[in-house]
N, C-alpha and C positions, 0 to 999 in steps of 0.2 A: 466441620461440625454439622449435625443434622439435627435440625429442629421440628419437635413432633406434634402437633395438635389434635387433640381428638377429636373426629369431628363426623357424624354419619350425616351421607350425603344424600338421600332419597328424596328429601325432598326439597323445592325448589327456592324455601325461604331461607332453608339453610347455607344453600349455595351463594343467594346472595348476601347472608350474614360470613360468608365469607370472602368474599368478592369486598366489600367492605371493610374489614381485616385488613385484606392483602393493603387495600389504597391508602389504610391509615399507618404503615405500620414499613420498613425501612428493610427487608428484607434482604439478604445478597443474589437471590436468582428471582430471573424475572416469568418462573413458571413456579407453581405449586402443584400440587401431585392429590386428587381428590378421590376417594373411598377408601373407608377405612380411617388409617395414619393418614396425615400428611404431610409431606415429606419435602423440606428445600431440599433437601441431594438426594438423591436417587443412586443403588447403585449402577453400572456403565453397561450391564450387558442384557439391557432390556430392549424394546422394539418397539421405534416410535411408526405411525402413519398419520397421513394426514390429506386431505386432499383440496383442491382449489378448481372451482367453474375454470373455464377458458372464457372468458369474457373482453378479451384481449390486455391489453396494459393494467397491471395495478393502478389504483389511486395511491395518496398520502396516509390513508387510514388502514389499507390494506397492508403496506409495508408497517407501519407501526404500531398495529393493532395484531398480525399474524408474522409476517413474513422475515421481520428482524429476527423474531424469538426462534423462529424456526432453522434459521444459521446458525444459531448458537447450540440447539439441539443437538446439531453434527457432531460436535467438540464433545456430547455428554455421555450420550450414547449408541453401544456397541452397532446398532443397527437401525438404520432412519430411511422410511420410504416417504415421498410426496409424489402426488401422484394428481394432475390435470383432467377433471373429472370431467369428462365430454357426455358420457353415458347419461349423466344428474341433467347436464344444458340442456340434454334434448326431451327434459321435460315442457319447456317451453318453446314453440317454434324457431327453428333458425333455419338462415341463408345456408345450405352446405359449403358454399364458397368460403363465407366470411368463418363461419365455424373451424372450419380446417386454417386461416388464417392466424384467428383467436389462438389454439391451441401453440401454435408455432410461436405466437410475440407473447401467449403467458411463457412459452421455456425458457425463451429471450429473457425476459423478467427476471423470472426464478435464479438464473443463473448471474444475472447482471447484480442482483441482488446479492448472491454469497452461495446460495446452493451449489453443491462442489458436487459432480458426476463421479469424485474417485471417494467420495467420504459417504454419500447417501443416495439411493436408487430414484431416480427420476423418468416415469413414465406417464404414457398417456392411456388411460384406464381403457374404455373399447380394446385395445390392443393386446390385453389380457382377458381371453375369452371367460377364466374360471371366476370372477366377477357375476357376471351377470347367473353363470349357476347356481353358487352357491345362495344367491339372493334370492333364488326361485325356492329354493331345497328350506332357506330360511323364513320365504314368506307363507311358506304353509305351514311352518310352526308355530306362526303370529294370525290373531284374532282383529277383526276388523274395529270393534272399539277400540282393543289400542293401538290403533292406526289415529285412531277419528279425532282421540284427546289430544293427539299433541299440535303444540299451540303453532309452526308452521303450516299446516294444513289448514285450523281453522281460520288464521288470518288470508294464507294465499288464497283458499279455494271461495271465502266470499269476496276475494275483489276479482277472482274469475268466474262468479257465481257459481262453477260445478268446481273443477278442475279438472284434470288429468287421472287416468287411474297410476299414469306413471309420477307425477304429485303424489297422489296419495300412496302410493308403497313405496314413493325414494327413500324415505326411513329405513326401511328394510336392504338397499342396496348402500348405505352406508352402513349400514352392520355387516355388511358382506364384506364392503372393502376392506373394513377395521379385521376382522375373525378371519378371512381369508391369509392372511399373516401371520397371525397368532401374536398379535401385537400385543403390549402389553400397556402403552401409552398412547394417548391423542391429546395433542392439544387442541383445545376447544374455546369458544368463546363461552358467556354466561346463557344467551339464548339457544346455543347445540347443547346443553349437558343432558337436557333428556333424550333427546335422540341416542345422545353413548348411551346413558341408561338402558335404550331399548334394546342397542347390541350387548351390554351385561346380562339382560332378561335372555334374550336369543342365547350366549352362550350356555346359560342355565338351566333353559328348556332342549336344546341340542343335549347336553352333558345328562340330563335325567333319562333322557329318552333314548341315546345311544352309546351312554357311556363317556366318563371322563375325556375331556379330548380339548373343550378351547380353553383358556385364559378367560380371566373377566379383564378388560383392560378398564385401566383407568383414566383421568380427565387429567390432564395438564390446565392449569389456567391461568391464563394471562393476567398480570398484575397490572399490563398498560391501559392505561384510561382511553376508551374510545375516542377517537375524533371527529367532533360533529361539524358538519357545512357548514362553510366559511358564511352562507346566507343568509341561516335557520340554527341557529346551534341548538334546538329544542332536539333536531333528529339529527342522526348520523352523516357523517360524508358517503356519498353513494353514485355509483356511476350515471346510474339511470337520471339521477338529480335535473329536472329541466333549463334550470339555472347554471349558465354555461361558467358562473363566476363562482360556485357554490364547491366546486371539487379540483382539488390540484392532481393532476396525473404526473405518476414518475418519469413520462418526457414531456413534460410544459420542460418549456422553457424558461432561464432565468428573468427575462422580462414579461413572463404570463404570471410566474409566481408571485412579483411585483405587485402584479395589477390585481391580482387576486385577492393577496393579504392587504394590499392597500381598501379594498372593497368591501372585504370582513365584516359583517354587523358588528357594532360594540353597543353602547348608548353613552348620554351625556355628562359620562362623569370622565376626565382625562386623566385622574392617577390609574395606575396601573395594579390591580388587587385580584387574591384571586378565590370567587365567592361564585363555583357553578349557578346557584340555587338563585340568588338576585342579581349576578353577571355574567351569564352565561357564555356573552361573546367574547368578554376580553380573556374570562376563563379559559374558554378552548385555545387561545390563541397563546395561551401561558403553558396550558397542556401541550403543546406544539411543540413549542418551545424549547422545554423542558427535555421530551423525549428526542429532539434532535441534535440538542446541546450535550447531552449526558448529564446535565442540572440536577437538582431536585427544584421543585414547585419554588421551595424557600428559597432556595438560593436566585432562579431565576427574578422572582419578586426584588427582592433586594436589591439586586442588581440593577432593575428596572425603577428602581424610588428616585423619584425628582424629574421624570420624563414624561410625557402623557404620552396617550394612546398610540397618536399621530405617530411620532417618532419610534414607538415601540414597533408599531406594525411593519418600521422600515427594517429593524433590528430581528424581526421576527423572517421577512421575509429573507434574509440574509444568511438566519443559520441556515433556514429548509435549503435556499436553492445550493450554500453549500454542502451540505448531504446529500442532497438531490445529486447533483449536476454529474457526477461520476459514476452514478448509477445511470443518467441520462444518455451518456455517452457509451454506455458498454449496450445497454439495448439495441441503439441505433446501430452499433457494430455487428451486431449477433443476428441484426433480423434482415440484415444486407449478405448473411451467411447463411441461407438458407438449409443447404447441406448440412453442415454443419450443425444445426437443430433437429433436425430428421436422423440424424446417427445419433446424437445422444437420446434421443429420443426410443431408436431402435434398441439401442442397446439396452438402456431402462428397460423395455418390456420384458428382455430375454430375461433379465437380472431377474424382474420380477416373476416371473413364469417361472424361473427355476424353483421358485419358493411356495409358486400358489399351487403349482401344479400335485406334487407328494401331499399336499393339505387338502385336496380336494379332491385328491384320488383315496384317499384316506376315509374321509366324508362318506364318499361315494359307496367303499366297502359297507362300510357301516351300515348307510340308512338302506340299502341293499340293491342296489344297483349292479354292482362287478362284484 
């Protein structure tokens, strides 16, 4: 059955009145489909992209906030790229060493994870030159205010006081990534949907100026509730987090997990309830829960009546590191195969190249180049 809401999404209050929606409401798929309809089924032969920093290892939040949804993608439809965005990382300084490691133990991840190299194109973006062109070709069709409003810029670039000019126009090479495909979907979190927005505008402004040619693609969005630090649950889980207790990484170990969920902020009520808004730590910890169990919130709750905190956080660290621990074990195997990540790797780019290249030489006619 496919269930249809109407719902225009331009602007950003409305995204969240639907983000709200999704969290109260019992859906069968854990993505919804934004501009326009939107749409729990999709039909199969559309074209997802998506991409991920190389920041080395996922967290707990990364898996459950992107990375599950995006195995399940594979199963939906006809064509699904991910893609290890090194290009975006080197907007902020990095080790070349450690960088080149990063991208190897995210593939590691990715695959340990569920990404299947025979059902979806997995590369590392640098390695597909037509990237970085088409971003060029695109950023002269984009106006520097609307670079300046969108709200990643304005937050990173005042805690770097200037930033980067490659900050300020990575918006633009993600609309390159996404169009350079002719994608038709991206799953997105609530805080990226204007950046798609600004690849929708970009295909709009390309299409007036040289003729029908890209897709507007659309937002997929995640129904899963973010997971906020095991320390802070006011903010997200985040690698960078200073507090080495605050983020579970997909190889902790089962007795890091332990120590972790044992250390959780809660406060001093010890039933178990689940009220973000006045509990925010036992809440996350229900959220947790919940998305590792297969639960719903309710059920988990229930389950949990007549136990206090204590005992739950032992019952909490139990499902994770069971989830975990198989994902744990396939990393450490994959990232002792080095080879082995370098050829799927390779091979990803060709895949992808066979695709950007006809699209970009395409472009290239057009805006008048060849």
């Amino acid at each position: 059955m496919v269930l249809r809401y109407k719902m225009a999404l331009p602007c950003r209050s409305n995204v969240k009145s639907l983000f709200q929606f999704i969290l109260k409401t019992n859906l069968p798929k854990r993505f919804l489909c934004a501009g326009g309809n939107v749409n729990v089924k999709d039909p199969p032969g559309g074209r997802v992209f998506s991409g991920i920093q190389p920041t080395g290892v996922p967290h707990l939040g990364n898996y459950l906030g992107a990375l599950e949804s995006w195995v399940s993608l594979q199963d939906v439809y006809g064509s699904v790229l991910y893609s290890i965005v090194d290009l975006h990382a080197i907007t902020q300084p990095q080790d070349p060493t450690l960088l080149r490691q990063n991208v190897l133990d995210m593939a590691a991840s990715l695959l340990a994870c569920g990404i299947d190299p025979e059902r979806s194109i997995l590369f590392q973006q640098s390695q597909v030159a037509e990237h970085a062109e088409l971003s060029w070709i695109l950023g002269c069709l984009t106006s520097m205010p609307r670079l300046r409003h969108l709200p990643q810029w304005k937050m990173k670039s005042k805690q770097k006081n200037e930033g980067s000019v490659g900050l300020y126009t990575y918006p633009v090479l993600q609309a390159a990534d996404i169009l350079l495909y002719k994608s038709s979907h991206v799953p997105v979190g609530e805080d990226q949907v204007q950046h798609l927005e600004l690849a929708q505008d970009l295909a709009r402004v390309f299409n007036h100026h040289y003729g029908e040619f890209f897709p507007e693609p659309r937002a997929l969005l995640s129904s899963t509730r973010k997971v906020k630090s095991l320390r802070d649950p006011s903010s997200k889980m985040s690698k960078s987090d200073p507090q080495k207790h605050a983020t579970i990484s997909l190889t902790d170990s089962p007795d890091d997990i332990v120590l972790k969920i044992r250390r959780a902020v809660t406060d001093f009520t010890s039933e178990v309830t689940y009220d973000p808004d006045t509990r925010p730590g036992v809440s996350n910890l229900v959220a947790v829960h919940s998305a590792v169990s297969g639960l719903t919130v309710e059920e988990v709750v229930r389950q949990a009546r007549g136990i206090d905190t204590a005992r739950y956080k032992q019952l909490v660290a139990e499902a994770v590191v069971q989830r975990l621990e198989p994902i744990r074990l396939e990393i450490q195997r994959l990232k002792d195969n080095r080879d082995h990540l370098e050829k799927v790797l390779a091979h990803g780019a060709q895949k992808a190249r066979e695709l950007a290249s006809p699209v970009l030489k395409e472009v290239r006619q057009r805006v008048g180049f060849d």
